[in-house]
C-alpha positions in Angstrom: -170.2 -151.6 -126.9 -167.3 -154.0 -126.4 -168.7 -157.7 -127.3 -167.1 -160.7 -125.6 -168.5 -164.5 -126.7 -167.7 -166.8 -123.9 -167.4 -170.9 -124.5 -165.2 -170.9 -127.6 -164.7 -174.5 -128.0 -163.4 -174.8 -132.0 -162.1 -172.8 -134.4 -164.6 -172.4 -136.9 -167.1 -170.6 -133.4 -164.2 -168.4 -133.1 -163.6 -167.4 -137.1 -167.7 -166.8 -136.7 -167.4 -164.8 -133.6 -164.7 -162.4 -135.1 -166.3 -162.2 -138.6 -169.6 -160.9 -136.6 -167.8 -158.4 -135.0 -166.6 -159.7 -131.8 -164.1 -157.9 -130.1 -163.0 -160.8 -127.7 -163.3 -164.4 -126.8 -163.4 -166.4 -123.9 -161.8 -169.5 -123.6 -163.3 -172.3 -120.8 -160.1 -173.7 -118.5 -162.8 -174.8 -116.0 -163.4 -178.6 -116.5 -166.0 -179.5 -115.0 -167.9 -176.9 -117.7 -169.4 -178.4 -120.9 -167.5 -176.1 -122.7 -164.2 -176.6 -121.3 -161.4 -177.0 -123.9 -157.9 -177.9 -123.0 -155.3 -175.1 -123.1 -153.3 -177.0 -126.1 -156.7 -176.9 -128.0 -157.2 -173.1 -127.1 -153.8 -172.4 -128.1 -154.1 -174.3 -131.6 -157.3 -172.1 -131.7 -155.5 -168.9 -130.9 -152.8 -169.1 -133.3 -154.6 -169.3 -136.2 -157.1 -166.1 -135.3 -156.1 -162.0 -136.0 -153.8 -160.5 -133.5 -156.7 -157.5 -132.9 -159.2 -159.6 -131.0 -158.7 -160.0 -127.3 -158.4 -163.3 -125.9 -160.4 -164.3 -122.1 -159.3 -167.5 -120.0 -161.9 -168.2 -117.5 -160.7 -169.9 -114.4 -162.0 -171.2 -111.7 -160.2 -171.9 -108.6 -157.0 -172.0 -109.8 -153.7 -171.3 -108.4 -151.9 -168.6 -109.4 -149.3 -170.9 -111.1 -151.8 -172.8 -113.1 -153.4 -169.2 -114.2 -149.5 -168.2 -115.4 -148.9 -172.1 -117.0 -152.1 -171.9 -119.0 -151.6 -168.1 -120.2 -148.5 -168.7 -121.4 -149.4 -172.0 -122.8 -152.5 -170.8 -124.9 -151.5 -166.7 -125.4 -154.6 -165.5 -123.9 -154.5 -161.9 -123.1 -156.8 -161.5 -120.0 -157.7 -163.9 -116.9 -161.2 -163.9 -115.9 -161.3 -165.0 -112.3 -164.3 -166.4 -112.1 -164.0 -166.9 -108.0 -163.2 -164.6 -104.9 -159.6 -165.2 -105.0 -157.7 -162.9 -102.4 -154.8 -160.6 -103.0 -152.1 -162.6 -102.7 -153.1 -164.6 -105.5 -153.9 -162.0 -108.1 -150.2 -160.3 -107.1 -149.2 -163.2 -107.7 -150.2 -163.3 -111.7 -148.4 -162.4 -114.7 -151.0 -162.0 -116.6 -154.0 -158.8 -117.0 -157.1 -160.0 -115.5 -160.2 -159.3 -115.1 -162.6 -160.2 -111.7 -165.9 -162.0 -112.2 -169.0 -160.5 -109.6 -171.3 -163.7 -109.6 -174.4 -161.4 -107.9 -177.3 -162.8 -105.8 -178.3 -159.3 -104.5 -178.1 -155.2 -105.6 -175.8 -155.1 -102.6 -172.9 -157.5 -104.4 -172.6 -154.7 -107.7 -171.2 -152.2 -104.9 -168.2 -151.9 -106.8 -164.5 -150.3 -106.9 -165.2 -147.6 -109.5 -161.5 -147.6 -110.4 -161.9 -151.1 -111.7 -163.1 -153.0 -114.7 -165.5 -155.8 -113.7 -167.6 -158.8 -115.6 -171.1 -158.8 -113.3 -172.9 -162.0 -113.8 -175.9 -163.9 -112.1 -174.9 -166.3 -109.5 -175.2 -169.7 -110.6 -173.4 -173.0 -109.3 -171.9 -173.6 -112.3 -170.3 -170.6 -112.2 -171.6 -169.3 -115.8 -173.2 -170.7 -119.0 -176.4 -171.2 -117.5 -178.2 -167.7 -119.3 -179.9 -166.7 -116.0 -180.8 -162.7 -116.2 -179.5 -160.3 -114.0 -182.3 -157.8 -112.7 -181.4 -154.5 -115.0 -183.0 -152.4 -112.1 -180.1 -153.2 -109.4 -177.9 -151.2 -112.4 -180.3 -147.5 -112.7 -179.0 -144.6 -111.1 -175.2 -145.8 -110.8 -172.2 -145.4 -113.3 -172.2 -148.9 -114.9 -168.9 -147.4 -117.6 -167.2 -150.2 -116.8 -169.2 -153.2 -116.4 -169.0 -155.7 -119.0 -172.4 -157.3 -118.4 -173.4 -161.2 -118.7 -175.9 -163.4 -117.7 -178.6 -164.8 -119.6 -178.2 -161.8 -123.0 -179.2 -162.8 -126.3 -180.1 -160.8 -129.6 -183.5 -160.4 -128.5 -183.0 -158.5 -124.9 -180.2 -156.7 -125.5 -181.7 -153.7 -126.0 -182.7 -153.8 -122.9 -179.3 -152.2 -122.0 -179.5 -149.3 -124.1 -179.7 -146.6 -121.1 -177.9 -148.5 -118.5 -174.2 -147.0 -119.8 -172.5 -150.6 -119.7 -169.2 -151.0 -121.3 -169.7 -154.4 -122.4 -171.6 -157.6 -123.0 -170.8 -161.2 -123.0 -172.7 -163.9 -124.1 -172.4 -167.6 -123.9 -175.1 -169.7 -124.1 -177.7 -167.3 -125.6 -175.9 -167.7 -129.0 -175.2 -171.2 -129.4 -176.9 -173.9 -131.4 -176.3 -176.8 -128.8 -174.2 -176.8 -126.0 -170.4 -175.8 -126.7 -171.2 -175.1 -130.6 -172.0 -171.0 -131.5 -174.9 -170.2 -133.9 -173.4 -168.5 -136.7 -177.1 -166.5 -137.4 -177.3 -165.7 -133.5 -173.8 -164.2 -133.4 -174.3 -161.9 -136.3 -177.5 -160.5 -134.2 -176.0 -160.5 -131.2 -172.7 -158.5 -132.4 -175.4 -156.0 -135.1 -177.9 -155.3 -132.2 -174.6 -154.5 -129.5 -173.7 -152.2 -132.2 -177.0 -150.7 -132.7 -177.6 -149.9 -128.9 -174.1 -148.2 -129.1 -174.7 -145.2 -131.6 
């Protein structure tokens, strides 16, 4: 199961993430988030970590030139659009990315099967908030490439086990405080998305 930790704010979360067997970061460029970090910040981050981990920039409403600026700026490799941006927009990017479903309802994970997607619970905020999905909108539908979030820690993710996702990310469920990763918690989190895999 691919593992994405969300929130990255310094670079001793991030050397914790990877040596726990992340396989990706996300990077806040949202600020009014707790954990947003400035792109020069991210990119410091970035520069220092292994070129085999993935790299996330969440936006939200953005234009497509400040998507681009802030790529190129920091080196992520994949835009998260964390809002319903039309197509115009995401034509407009030159940069992969990756659409957000923020779902209030079974009816909002009727999704393009040709697509990758990140479902998460709705929230104002737009993330970070660790409110659950309901795993029983998911049965009886191909889920192979859903990255899940919303609300996962160590402790529930087996939970997923039968459900066929491609992914999980996880923000606040392994973090000490706001903005600052558990270095315990990501070890579990990263072992048990492991162990659900075999």
């Amino acid at each position: 199961m691919f593992v994405k930790i969300c929130g990255i704010t310094n670079l001793a979360d991030a050397i914790h993430s990877i040596d726990s067997g992340a396989d990706a970061l996300g990077f806040v460029f949202y600020d009014k988030s707790p954990r947003y970090i400035a792109p020069q910040k991210a990119q410091d981050i970035i520069k220092q970590l292994p070129p085999f981990v993935k790299y996330f920039g969440l936006f939200v409403n953005h234009t497509a030139d400040e998507i681009n600026d802030i790529s190129k700026i920091t080196g992520i490799d994949i835009a998260q659009l964390h809002f319903n941006c039309d197509d115009t927009l995401k034509e407009k990017l030159e940069v992969k990315y990756i659409e957000v479903i923020r779902a209030k309802q079974i009816d909002d994970i009727v999704l393009d099967h040709d697509k990758f997607y990140i479902v998460d619970s709705f929230v104002d905020e737009y993330g970070g908030q660790g409110k659950r999905l309901q795993l029983q909108w998911f049965e009886y539908q191909d889920n192979s490439k859903i990255i899940l979030a919303g609300g996962l820690t160590h402790k529930n993710l087996y939970q997923l086990k039968n459900y066929g996702f491609c992914g999980a990310d996880v923000s606040s469920g392994v973090e000490q405080t706001i903005g600052q990763k558990d270095p315990q918690k990501l070890k579990q989190f990263c072992d048990n998305a492991r162990a659900i895999s075999r």
